[in-house]
KOLMI-886323 format. One record per atom (N, C-alpha, C, O): residue in three letters; x, y, z negated; atom name; residue number from 0; chain. Coordinates in Angstrom, 2 decimals. Layout:
{'ALA', {X, Y, Z}, 'CA', NUM, 'A'}
...
END
This chain:
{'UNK', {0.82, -1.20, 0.00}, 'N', 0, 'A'}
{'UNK', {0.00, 0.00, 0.00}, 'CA', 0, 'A'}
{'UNK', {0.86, 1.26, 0.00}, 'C', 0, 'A'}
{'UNK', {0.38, 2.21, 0.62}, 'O', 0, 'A'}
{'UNK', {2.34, 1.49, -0.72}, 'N', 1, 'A'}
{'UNK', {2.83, 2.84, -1.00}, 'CA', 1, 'A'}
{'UNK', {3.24, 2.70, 0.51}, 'C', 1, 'A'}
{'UNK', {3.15, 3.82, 1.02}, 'O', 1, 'A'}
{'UNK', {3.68, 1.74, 1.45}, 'N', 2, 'A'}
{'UNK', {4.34, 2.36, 2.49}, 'CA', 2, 'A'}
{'UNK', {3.29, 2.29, 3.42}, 'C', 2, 'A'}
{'UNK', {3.86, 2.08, 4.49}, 'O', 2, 'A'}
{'UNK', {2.37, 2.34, 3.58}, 'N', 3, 'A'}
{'UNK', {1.10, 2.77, 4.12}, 'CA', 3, 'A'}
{'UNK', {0.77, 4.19, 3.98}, 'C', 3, 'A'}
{'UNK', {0.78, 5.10, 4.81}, 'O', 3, 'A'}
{'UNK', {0.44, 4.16, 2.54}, 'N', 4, 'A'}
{'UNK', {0.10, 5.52, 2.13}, 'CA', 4, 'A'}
{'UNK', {1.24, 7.10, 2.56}, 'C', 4, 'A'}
{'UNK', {0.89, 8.26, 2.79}, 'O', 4, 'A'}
{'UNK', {2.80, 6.38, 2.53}, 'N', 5, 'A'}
{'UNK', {3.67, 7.10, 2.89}, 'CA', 5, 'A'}
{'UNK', {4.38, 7.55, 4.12}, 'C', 5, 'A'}
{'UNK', {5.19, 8.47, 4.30}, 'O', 5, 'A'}
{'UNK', {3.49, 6.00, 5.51}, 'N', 6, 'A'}
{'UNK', {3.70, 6.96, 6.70}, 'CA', 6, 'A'}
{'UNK', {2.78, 7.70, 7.12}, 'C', 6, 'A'}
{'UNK', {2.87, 8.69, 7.84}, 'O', 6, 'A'}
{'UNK', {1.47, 6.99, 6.47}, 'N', 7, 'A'}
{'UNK', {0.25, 8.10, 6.85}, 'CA', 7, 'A'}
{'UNK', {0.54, 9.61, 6.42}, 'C', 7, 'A'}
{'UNK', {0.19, 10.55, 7.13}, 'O', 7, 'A'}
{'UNK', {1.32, 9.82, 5.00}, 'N', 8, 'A'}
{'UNK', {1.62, 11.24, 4.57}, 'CA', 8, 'A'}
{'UNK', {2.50, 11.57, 6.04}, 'C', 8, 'A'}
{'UNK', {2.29, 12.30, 7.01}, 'O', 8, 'A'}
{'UNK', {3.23, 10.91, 5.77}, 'N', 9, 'A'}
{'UNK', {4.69, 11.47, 6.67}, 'CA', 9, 'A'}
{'UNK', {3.59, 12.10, 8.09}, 'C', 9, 'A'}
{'UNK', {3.61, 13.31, 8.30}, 'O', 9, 'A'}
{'UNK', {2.94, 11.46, 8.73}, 'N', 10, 'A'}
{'UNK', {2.12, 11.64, 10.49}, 'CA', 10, 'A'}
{'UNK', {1.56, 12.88, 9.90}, 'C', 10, 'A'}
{'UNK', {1.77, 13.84, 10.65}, 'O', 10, 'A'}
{'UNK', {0.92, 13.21, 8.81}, 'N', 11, 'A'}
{'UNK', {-0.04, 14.20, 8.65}, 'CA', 11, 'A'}
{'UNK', {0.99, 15.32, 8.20}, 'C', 11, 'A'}
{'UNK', {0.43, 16.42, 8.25}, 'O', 11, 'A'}
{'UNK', {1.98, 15.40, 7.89}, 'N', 12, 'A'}
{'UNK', {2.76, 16.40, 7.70}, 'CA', 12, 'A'}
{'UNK', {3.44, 17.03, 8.87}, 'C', 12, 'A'}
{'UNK', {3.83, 18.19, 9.04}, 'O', 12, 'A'}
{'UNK', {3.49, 15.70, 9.82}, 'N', 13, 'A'}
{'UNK', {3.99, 16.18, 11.16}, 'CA', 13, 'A'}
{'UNK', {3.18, 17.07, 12.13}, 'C', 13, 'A'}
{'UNK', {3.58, 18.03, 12.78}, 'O', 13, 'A'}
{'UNK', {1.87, 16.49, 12.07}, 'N', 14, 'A'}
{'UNK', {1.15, 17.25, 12.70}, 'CA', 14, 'A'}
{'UNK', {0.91, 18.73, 12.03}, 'C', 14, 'A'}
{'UNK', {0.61, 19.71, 12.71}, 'O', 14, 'A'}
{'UNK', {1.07, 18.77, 10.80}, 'N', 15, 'A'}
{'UNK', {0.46, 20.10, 10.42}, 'CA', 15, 'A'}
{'UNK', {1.72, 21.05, 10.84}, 'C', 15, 'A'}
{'UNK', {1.48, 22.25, 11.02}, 'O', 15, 'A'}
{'UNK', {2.71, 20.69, 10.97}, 'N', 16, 'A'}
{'UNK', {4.61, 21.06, 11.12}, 'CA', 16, 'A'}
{'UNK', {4.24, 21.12, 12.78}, 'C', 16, 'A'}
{'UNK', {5.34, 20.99, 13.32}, 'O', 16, 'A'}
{'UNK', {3.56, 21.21, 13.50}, 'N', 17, 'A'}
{'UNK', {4.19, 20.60, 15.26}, 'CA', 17, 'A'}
{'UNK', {3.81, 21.70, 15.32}, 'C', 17, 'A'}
{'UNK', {2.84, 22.17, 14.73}, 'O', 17, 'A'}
{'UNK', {4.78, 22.39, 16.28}, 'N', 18, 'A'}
{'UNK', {4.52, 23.69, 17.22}, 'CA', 18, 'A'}
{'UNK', {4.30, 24.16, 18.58}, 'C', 18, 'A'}
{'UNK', {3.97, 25.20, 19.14}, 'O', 18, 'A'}
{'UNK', {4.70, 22.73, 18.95}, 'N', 19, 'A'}
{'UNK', {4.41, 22.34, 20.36}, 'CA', 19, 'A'}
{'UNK', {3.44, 21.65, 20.86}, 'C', 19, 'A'}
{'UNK', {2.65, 20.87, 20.32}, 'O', 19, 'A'}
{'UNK', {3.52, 21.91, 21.65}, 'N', 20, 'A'}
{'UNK', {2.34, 20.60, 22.87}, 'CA', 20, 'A'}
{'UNK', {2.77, 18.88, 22.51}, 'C', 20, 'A'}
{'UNK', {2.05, 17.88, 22.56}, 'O', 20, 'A'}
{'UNK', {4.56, 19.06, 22.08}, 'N', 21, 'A'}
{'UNK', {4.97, 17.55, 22.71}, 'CA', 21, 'A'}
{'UNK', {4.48, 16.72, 21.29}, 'C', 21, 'A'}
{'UNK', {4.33, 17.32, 20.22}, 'O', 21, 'A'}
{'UNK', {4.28, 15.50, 21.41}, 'N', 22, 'A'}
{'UNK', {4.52, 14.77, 20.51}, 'CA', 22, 'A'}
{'UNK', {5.50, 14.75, 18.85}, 'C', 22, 'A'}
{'UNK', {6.39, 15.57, 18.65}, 'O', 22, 'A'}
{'UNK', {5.15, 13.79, 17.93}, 'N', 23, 'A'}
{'UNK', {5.86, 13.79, 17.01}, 'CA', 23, 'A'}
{'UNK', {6.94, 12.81, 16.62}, 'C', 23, 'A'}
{'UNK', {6.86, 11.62, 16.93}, 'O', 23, 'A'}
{'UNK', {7.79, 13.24, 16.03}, 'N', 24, 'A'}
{'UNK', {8.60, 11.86, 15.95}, 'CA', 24, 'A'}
{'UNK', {9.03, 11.29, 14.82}, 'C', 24, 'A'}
{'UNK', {9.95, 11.78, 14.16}, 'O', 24, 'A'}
{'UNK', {8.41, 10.20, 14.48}, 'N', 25, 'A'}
{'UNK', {8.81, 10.02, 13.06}, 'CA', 25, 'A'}
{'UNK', {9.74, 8.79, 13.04}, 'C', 25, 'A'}
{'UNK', {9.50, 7.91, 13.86}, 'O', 25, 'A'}
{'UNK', {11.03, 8.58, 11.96}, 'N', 26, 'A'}
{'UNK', {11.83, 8.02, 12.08}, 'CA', 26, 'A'}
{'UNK', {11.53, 7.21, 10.97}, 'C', 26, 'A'}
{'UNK', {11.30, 7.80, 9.92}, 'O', 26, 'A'}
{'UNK', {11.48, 6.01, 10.98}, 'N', 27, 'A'}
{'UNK', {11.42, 4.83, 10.23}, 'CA', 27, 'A'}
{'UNK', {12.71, 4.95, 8.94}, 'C', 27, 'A'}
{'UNK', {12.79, 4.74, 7.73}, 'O', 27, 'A'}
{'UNK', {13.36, 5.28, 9.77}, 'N', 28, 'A'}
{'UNK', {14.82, 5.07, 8.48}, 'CA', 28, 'A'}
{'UNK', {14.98, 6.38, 7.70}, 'C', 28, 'A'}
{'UNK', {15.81, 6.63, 6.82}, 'O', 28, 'A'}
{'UNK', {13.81, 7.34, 8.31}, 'N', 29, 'A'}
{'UNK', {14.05, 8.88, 7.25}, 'CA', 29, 'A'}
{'UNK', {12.58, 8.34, 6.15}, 'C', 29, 'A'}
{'UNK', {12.26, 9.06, 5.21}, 'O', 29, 'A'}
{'UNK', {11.95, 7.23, 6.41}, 'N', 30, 'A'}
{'UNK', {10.71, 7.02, 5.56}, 'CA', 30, 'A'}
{'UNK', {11.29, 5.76, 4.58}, 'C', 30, 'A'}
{'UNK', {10.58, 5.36, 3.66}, 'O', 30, 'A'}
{'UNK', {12.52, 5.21, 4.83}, 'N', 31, 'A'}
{'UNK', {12.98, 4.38, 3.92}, 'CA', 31, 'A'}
{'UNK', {12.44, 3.03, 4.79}, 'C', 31, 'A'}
{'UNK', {12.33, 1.98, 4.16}, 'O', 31, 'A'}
{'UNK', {12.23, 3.05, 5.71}, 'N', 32, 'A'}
{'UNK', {11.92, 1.53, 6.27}, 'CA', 32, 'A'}
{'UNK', {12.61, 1.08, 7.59}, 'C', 32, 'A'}
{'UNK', {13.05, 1.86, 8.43}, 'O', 32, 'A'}
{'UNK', {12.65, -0.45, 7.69}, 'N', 33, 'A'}
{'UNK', {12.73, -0.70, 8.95}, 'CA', 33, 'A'}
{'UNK', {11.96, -0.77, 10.67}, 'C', 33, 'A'}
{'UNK', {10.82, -0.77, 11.13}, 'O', 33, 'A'}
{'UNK', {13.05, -0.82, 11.08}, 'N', 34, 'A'}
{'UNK', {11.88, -0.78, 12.55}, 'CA', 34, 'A'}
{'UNK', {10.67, -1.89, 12.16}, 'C', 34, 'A'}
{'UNK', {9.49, -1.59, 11.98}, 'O', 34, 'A'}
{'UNK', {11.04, -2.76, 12.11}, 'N', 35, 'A'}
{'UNK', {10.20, -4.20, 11.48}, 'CA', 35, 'A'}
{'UNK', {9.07, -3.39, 10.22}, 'C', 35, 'A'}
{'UNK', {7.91, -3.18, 10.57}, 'O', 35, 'A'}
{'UNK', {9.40, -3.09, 9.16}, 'N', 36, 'A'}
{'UNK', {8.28, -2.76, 8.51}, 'CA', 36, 'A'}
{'UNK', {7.60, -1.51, 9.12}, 'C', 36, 'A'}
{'UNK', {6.44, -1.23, 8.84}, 'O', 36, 'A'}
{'UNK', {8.38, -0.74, 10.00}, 'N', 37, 'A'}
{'UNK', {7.82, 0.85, 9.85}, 'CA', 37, 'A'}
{'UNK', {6.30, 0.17, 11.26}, 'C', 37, 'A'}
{'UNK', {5.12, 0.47, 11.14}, 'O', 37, 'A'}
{'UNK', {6.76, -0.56, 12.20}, 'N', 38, 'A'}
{'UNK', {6.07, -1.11, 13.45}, 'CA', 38, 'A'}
{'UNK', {4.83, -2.42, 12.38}, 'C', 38, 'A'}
{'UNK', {3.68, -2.64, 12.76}, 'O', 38, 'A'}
{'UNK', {5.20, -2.84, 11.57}, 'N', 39, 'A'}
{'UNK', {3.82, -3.52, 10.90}, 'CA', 39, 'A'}
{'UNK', {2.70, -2.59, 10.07}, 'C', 39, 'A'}
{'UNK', {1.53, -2.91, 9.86}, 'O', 39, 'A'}
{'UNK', {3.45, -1.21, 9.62}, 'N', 40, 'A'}
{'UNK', {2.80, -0.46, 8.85}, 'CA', 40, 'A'}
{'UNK', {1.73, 0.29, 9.56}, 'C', 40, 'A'}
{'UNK', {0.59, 0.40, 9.11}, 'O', 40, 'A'}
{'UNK', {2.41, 1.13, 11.40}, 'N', 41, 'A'}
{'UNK', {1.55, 1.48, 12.14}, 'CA', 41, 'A'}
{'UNK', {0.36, 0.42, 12.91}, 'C', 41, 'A'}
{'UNK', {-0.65, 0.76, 13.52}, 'O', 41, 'A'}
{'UNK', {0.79, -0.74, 12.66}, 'N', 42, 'A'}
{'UNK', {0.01, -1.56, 13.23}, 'CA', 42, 'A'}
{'UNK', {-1.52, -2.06, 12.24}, 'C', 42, 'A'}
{'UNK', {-2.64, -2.35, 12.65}, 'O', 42, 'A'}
{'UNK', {-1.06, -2.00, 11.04}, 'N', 43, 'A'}
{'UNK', {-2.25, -1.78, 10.52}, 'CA', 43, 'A'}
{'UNK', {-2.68, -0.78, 10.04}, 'C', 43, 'A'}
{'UNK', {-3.66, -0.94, 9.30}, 'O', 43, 'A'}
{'UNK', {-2.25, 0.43, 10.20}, 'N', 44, 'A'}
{'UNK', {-3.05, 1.73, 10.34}, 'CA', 44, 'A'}
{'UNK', {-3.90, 1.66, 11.10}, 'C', 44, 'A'}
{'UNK', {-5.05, 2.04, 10.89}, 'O', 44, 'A'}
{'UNK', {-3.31, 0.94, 12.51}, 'N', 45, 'A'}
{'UNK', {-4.05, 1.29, 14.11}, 'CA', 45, 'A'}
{'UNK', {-5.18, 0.00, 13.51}, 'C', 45, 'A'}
{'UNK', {-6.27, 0.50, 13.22}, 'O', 45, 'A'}
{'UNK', {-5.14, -0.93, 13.36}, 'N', 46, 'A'}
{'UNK', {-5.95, -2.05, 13.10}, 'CA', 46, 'A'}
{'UNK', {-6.95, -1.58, 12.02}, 'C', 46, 'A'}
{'UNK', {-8.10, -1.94, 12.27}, 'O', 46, 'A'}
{'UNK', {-6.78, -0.81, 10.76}, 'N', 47, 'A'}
{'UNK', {-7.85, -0.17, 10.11}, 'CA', 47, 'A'}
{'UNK', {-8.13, 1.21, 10.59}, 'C', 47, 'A'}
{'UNK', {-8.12, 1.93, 9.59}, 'O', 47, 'A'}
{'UNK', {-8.36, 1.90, 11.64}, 'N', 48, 'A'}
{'UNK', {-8.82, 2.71, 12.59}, 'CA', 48, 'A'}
{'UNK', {-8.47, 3.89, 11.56}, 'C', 48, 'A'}
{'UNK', {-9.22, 4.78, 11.15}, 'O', 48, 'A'}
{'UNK', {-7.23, 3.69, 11.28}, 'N', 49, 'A'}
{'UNK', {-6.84, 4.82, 10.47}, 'CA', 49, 'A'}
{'UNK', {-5.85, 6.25, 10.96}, 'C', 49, 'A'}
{'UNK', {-5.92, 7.37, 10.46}, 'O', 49, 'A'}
{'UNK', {-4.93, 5.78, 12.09}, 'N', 50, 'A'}
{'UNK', {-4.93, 6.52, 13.33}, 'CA', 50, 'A'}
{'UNK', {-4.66, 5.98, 14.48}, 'C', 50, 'A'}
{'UNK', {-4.33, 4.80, 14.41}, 'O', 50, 'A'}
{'UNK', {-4.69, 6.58, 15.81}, 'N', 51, 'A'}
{'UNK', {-4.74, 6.18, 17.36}, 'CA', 51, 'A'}
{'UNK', {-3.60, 6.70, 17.54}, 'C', 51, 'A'}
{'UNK', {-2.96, 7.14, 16.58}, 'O', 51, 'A'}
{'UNK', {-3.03, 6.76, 19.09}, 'N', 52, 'A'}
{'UNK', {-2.15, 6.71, 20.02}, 'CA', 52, 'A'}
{'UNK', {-0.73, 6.64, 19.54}, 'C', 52, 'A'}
{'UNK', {0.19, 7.46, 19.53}, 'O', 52, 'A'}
{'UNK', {-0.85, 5.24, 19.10}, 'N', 53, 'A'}
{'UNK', {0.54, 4.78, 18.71}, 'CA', 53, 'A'}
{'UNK', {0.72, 4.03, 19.76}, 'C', 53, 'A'}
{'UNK', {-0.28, 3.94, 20.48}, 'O', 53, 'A'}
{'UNK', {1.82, 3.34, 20.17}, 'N', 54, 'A'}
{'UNK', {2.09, 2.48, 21.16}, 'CA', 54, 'A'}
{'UNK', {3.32, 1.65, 20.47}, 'C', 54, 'A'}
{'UNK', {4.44, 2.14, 20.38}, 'O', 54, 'A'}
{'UNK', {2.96, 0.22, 19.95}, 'N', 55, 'A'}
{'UNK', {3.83, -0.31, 19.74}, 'CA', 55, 'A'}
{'UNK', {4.79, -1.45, 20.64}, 'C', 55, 'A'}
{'UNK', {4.04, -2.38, 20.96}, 'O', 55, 'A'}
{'UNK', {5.87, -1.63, 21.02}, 'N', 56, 'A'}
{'UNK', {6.23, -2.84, 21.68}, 'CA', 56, 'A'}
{'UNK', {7.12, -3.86, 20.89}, 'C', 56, 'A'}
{'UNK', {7.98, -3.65, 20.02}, 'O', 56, 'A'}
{'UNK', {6.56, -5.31, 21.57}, 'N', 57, 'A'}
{'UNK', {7.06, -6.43, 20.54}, 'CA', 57, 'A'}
{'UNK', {7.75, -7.79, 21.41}, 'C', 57, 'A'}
{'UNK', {7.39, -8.51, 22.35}, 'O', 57, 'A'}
{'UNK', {8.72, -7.69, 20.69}, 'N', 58, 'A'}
{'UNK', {9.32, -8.85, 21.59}, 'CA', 58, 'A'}
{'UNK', {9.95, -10.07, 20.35}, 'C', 58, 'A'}
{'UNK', {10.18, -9.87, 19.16}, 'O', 58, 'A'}
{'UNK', {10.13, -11.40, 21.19}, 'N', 59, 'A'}
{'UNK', {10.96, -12.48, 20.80}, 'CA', 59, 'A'}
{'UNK', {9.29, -13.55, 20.06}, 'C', 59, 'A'}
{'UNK', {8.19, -13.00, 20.09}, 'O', 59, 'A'}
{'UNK', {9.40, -14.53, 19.68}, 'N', 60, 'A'}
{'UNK', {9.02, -15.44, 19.51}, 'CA', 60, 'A'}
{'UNK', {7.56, -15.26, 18.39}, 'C', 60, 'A'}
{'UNK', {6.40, -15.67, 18.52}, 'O', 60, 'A'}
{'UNK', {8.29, -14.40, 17.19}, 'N', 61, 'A'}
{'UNK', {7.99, -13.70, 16.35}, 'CA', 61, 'A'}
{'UNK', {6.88, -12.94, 17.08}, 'C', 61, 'A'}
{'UNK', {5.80, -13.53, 17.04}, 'O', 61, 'A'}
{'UNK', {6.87, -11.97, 17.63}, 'N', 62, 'A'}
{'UNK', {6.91, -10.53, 18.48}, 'CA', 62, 'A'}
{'UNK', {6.70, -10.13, 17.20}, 'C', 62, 'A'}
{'UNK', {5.70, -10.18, 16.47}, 'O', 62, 'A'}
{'UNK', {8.19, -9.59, 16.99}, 'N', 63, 'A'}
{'UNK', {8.78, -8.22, 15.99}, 'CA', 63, 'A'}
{'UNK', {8.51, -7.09, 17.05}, 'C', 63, 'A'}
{'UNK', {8.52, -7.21, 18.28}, 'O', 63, 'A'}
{'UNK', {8.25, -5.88, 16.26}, 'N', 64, 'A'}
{'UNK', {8.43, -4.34, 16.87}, 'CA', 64, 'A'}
{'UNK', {9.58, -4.28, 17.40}, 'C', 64, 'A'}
{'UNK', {10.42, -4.84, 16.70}, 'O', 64, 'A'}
{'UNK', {9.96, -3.86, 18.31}, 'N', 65, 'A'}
{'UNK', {11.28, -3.76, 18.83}, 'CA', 65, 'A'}
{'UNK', {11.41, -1.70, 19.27}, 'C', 65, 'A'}
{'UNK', {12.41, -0.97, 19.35}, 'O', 65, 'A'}
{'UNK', {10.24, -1.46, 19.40}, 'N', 66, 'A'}
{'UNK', {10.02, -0.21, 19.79}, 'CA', 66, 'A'}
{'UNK', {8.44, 0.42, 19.23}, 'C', 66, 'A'}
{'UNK', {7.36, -0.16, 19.15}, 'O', 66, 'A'}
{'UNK', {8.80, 1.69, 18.94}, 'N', 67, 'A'}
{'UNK', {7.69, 2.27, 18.00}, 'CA', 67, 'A'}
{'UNK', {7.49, 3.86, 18.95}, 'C', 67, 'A'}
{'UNK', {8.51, 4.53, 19.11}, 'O', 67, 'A'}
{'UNK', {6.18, 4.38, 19.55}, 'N', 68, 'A'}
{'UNK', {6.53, 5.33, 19.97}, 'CA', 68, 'A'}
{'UNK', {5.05, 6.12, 19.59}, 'C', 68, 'A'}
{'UNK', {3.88, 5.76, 19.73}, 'O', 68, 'A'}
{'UNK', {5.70, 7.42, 19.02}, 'N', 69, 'A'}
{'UNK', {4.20, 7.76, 18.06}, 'CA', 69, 'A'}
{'UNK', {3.83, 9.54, 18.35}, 'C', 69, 'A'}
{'UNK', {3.34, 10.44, 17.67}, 'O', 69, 'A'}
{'UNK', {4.53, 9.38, 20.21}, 'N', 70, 'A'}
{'UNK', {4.34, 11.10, 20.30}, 'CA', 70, 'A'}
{'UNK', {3.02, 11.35, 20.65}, 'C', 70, 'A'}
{'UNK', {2.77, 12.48, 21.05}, 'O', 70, 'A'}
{'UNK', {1.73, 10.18, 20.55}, 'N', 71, 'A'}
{'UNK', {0.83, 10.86, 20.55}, 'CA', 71, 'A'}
{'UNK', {-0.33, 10.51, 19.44}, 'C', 71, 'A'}
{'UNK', {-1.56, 10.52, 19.46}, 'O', 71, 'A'}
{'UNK', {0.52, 10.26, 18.61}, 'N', 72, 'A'}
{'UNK', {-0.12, 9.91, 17.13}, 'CA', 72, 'A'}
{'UNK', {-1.25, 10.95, 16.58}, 'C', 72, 'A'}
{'UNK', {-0.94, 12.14, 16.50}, 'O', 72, 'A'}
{'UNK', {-2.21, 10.62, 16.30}, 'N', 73, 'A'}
{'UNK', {-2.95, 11.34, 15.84}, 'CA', 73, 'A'}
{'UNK', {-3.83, 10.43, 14.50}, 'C', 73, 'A'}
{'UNK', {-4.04, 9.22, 14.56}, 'O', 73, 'A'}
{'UNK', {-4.31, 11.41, 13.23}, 'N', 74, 'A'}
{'UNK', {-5.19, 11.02, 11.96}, 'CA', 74, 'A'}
{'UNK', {-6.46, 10.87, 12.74}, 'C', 74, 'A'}
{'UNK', {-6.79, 11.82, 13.44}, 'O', 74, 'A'}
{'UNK', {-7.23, 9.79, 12.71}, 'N', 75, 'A'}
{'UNK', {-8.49, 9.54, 12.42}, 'CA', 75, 'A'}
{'UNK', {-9.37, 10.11, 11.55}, 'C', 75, 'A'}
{'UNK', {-8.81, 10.51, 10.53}, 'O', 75, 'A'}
{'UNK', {-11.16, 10.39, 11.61}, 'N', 76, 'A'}
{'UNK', {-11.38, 10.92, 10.45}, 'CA', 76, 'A'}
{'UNK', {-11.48, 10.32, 9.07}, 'C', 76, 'A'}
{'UNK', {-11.68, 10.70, 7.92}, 'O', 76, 'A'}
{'UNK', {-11.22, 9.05, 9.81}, 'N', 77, 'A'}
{'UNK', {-11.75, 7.77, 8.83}, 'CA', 77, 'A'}
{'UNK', {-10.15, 8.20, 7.85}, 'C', 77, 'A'}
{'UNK', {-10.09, 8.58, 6.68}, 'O', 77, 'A'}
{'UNK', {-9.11, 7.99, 8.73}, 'N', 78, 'A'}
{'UNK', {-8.07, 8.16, 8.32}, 'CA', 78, 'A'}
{'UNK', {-7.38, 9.53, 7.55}, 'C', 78, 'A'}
{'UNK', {-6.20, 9.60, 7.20}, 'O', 78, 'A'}
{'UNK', {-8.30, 10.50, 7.38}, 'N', 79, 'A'}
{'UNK', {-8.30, 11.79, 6.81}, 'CA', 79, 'A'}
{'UNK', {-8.78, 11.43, 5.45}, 'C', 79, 'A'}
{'UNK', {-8.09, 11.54, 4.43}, 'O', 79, 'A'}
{'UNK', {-10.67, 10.74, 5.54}, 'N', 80, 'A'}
{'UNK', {-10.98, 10.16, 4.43}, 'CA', 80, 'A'}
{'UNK', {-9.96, 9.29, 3.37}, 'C', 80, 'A'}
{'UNK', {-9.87, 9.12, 2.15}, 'O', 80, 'A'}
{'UNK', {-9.48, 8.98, 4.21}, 'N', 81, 'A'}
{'UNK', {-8.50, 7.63, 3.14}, 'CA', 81, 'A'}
{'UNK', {-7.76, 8.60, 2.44}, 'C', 81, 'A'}
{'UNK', {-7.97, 8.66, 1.23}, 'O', 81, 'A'}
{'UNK', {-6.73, 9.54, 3.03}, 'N', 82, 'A'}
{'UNK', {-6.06, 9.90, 2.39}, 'CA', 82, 'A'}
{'UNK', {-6.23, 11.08, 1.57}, 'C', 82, 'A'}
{'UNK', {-5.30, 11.60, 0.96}, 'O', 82, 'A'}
{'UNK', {-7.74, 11.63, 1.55}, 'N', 83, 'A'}
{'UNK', {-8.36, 12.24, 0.57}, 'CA', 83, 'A'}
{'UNK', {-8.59, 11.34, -0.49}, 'C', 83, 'A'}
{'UNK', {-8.27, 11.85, -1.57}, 'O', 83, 'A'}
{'UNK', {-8.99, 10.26, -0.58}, 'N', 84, 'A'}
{'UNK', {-9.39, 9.33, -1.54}, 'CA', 84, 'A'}
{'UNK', {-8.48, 8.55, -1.94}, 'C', 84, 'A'}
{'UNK', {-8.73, 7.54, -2.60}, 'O', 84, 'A'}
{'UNK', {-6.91, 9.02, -1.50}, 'N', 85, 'A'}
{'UNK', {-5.63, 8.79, -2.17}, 'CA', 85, 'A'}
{'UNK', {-5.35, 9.97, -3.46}, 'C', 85, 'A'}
{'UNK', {-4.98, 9.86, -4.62}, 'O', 85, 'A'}
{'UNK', {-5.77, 11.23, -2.52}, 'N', 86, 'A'}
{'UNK', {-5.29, 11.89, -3.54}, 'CA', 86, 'A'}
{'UNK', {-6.18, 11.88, -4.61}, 'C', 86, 'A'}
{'UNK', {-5.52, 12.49, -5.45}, 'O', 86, 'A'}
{'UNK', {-7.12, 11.62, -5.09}, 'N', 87, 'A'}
{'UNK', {-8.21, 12.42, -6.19}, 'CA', 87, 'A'}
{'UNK', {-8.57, 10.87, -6.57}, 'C', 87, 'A'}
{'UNK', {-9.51, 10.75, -7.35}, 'O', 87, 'A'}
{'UNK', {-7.92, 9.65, -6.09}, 'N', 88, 'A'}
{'UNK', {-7.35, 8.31, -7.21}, 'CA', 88, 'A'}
{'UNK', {-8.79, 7.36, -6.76}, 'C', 88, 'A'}
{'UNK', {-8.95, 6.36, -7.46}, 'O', 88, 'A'}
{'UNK', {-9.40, 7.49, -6.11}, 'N', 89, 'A'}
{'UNK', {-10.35, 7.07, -5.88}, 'CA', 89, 'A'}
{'UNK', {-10.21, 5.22, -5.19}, 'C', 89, 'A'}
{'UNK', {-11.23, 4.61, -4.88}, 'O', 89, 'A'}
END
């Protein structure tokens, strides 16, 4: 749950921070994780419709994340809710 809760912070800080048109970029190893956890964490964000336009790619037997690309990442409202109902403990 904390590294859930902590890339969803991290996306929503980015967006409120973007000054541009382009995409955001968030780095797995500045959030304390691996490509491997940071690519399972967005994957069940995207799987609990918590945010869209992630694009993950997966390779080898496993299919581990091999590539994470999140310049058109965006919060859901569902996914706004959640993390209101992070903060106030709910």
């Amino acid at each position: 749950m904390q590294a859930k809760e902590t890339v969803l912070r991290a996306i929503a800080r980015e967006l409120q921070n973007k000054k541009s048109s382009q995409g955001i970029d968030l780095n797995a190893r500045a959030l304390g994780l691996t490509l491997h956890e940071f690519g399972l964490v967005l994957e069940e964000l995207l799987q609990e419709n918590l945010i869209s336009g992630v694009d993950i790619i997966k390779a080898g037997q496993c299919a581990r994340p091999v590539e994470v690309y999140t310049g058109r990442v965006k919060i859901t409202p569902r996914g706004r809710r959640w993390l209101e109902g992070q903060e106030t403990g709910q």
